[in-house]
PDB file as gemmi writes it, atoms N, CA and C in Angstrom:
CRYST1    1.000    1.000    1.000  90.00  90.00  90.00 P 1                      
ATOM      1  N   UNK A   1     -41.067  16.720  55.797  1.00  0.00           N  
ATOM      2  CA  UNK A   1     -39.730  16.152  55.915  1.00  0.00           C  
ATOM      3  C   UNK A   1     -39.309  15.463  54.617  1.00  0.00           C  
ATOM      4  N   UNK A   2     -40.447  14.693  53.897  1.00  0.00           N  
ATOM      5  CA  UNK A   2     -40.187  14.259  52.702  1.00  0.00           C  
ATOM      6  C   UNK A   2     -39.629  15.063  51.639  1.00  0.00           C  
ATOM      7  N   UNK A   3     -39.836  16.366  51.563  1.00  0.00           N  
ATOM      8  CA  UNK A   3     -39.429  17.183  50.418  1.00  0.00           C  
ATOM      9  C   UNK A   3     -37.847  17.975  51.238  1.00  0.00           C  
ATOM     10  N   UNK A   4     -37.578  17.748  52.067  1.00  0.00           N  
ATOM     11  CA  UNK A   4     -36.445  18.409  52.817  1.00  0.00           C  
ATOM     12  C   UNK A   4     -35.258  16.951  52.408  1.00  0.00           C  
ATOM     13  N   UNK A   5     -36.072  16.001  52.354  1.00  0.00           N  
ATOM     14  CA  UNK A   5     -35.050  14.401  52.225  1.00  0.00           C  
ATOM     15  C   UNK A   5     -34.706  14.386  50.777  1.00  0.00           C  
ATOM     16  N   UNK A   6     -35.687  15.010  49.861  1.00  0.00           N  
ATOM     17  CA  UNK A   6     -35.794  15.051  48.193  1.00  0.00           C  
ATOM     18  C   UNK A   6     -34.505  16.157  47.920  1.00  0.00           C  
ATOM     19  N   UNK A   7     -34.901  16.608  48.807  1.00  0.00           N  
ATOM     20  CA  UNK A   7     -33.762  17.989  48.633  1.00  0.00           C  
ATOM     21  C   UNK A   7     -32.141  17.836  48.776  1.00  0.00           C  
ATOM     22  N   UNK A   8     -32.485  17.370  49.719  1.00  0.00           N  
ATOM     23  CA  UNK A   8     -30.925  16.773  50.434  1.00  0.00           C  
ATOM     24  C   UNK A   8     -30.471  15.788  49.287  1.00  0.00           C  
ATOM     25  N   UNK A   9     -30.983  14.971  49.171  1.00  0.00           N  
ATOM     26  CA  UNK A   9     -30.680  13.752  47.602  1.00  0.00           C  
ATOM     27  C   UNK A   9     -30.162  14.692  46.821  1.00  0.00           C  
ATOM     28  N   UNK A  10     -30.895  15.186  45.864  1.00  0.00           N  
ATOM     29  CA  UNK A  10     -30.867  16.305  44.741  1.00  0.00           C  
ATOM     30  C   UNK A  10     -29.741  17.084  45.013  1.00  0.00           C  
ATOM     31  N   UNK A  11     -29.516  17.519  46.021  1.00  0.00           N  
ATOM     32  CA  UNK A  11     -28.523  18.783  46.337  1.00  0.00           C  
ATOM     33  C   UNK A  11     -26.976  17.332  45.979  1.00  0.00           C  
ATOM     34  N   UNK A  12     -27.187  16.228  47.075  1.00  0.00           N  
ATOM     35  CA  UNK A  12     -25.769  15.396  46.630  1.00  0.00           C  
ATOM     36  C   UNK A  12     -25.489  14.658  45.147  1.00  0.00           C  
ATOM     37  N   UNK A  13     -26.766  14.600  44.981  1.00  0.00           N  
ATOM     38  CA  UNK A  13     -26.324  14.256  43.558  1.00  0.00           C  
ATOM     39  C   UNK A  13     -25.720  15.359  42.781  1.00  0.00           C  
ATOM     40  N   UNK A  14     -26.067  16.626  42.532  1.00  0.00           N  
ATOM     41  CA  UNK A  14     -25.534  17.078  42.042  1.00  0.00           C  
ATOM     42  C   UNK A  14     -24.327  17.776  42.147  1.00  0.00           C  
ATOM     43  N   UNK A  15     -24.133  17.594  43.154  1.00  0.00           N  
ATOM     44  CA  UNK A  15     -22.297  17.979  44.173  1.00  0.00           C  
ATOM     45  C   UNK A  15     -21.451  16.475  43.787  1.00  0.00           C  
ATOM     46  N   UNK A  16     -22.230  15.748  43.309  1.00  0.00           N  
ATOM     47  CA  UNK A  16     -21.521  14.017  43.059  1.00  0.00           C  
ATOM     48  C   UNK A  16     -20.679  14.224  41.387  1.00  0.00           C  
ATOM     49  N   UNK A  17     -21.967  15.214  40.762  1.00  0.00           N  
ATOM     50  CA  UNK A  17     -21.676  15.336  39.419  1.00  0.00           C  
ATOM     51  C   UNK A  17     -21.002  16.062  39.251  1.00  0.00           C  
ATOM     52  N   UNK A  18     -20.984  17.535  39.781  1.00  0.00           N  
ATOM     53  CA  UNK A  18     -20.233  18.619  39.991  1.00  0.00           C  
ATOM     54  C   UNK A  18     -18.498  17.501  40.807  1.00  0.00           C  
ATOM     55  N   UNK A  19     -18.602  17.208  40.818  1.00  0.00           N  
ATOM     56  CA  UNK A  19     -17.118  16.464  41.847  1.00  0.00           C  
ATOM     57  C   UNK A  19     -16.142  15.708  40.418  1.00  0.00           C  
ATOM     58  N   UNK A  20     -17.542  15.366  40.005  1.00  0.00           N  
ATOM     59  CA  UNK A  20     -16.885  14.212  38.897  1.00  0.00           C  
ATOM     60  C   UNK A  20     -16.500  14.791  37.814  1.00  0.00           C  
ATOM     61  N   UNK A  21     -17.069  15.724  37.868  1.00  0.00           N  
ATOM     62  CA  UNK A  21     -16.407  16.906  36.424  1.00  0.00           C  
ATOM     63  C   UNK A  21     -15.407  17.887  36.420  1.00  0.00           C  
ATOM     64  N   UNK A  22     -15.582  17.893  38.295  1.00  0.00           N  
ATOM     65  CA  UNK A  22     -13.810  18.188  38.390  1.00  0.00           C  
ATOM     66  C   UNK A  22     -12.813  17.710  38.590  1.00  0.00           C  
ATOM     67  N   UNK A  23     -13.191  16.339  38.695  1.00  0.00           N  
ATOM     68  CA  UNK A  23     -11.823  15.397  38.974  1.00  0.00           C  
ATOM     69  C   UNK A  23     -11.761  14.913  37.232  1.00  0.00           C  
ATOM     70  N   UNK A  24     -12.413  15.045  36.554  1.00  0.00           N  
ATOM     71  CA  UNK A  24     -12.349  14.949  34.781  1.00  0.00           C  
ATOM     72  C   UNK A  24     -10.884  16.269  34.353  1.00  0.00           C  
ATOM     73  N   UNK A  25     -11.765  17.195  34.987  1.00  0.00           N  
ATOM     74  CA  UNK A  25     -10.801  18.503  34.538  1.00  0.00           C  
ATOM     75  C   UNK A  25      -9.456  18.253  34.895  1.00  0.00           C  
ATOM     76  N   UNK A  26      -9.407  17.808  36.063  1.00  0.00           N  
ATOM     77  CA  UNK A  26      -8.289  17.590  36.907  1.00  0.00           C  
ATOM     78  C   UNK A  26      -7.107  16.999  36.030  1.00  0.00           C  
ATOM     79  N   UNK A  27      -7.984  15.526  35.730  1.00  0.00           N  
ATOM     80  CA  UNK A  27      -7.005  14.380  34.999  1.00  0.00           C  
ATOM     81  C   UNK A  27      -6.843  14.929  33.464  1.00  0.00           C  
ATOM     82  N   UNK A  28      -7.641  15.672  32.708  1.00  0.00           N  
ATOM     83  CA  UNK A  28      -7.320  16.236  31.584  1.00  0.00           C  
ATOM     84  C   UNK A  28      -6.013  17.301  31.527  1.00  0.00           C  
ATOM     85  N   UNK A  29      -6.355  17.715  32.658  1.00  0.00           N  
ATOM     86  CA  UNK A  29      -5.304  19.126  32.923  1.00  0.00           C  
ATOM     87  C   UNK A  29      -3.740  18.084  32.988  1.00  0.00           C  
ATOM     88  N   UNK A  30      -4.012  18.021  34.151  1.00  0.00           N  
ATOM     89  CA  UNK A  30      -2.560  16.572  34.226  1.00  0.00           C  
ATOM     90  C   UNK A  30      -2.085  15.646  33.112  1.00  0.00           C  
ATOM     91  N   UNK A  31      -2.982  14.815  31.835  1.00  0.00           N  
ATOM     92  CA  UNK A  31      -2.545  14.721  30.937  1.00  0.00           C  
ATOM     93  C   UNK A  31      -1.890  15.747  30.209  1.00  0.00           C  
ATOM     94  N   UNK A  32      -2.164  16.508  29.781  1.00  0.00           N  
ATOM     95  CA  UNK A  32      -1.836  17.706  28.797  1.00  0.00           C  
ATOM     96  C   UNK A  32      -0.789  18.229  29.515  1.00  0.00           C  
ATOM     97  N   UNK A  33      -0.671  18.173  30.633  1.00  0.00           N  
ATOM     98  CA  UNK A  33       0.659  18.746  31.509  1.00  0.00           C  
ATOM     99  C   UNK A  33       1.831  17.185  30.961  1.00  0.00           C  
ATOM    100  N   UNK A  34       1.741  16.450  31.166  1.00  0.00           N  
ATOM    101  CA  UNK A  34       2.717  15.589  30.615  1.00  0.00           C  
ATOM    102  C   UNK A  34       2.964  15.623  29.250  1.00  0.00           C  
ATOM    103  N   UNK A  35       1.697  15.523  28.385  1.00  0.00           N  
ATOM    104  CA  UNK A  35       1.748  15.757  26.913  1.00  0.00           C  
ATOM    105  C   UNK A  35       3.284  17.250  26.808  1.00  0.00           C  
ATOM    106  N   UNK A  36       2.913  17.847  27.255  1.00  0.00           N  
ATOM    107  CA  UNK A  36       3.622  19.371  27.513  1.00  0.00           C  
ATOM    108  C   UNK A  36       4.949  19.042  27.938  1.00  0.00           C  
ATOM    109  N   UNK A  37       4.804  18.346  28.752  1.00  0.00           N  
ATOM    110  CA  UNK A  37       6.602  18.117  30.067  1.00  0.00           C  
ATOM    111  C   UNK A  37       7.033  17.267  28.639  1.00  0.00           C  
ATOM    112  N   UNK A  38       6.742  16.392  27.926  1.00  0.00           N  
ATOM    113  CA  UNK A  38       7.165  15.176  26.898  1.00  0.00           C  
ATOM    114  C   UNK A  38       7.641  15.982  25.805  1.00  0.00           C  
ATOM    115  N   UNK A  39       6.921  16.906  25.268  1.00  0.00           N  
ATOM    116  CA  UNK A  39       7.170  17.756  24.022  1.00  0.00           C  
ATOM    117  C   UNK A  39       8.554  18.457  24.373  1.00  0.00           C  
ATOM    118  N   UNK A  40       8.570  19.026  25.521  1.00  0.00           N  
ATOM    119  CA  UNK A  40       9.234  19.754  25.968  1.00  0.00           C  
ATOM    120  C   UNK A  40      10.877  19.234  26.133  1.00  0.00           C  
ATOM    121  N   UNK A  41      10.804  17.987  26.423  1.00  0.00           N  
ATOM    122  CA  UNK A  41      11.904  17.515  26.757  1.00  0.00           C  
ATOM    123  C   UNK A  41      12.598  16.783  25.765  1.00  0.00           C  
ATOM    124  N   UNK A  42      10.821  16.404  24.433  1.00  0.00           N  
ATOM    125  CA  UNK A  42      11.954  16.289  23.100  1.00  0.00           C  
ATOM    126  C   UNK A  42      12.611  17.266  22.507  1.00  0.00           C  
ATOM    127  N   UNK A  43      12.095  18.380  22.536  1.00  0.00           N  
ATOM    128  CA  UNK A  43      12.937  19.805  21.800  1.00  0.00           C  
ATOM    129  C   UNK A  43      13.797  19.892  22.600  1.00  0.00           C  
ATOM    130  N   UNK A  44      14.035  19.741  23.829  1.00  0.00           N  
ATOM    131  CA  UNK A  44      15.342  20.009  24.659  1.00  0.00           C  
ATOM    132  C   UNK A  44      16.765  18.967  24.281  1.00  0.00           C  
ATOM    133  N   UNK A  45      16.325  17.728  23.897  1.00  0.00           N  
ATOM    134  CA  UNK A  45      16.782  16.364  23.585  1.00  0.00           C  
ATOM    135  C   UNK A  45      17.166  16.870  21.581  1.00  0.00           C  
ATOM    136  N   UNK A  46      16.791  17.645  21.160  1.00  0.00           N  
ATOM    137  CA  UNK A  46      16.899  18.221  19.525  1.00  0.00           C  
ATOM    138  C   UNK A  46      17.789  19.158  19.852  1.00  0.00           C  
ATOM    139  N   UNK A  47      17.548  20.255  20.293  1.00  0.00           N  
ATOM    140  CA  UNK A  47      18.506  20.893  20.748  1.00  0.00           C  
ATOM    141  C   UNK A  47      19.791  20.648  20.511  1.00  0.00           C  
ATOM    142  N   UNK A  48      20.194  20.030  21.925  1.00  0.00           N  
ATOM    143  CA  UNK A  48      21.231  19.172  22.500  1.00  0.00           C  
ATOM    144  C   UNK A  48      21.759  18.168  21.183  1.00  0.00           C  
ATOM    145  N   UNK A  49      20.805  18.055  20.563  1.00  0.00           N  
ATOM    146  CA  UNK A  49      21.607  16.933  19.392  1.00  0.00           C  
ATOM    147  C   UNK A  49      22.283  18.126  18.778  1.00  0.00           C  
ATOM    148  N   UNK A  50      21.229  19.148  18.119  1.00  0.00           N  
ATOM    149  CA  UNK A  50      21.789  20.261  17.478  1.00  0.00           C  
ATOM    150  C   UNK A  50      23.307  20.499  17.480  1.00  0.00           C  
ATOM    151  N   UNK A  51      23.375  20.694  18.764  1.00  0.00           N  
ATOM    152  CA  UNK A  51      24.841  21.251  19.095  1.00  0.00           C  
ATOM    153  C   UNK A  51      25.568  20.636  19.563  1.00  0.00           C  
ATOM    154  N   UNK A  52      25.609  19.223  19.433  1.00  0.00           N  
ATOM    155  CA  UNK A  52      26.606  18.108  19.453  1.00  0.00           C  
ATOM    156  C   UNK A  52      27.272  18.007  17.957  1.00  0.00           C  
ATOM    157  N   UNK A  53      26.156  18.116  16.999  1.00  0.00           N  
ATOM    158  CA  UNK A  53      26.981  17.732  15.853  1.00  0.00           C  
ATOM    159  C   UNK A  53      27.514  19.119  15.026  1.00  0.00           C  
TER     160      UNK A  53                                                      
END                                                                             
């Protein structure tokens, strides 16, 4: 039972780490998605100046 309990540990830890490296990806992805939406909305904001003056 002891090596079935070692197992079970081992198996969540590494579903803990595996979790945490996708909620990393997650929040990286989502930065860079704003980085992106921000860029985006200054060239739209250049633009728009563009053809005001």
């Amino acid at each position: 039972m002891d090596d079935a309990a070692e197992a079970t540990q081992e198996a969540a830890e590494e579903a803990g780490e595996k979790m945490d490296d996708a909620a990393e990806s997650v929040g990286n992805t989502a930065n860079e998605a704003v980085k992106n939406t921000g860029e985006a909305i200054e060239a739209t904001g250049e633009k728009i100046q563009e053809k005001a003056e």
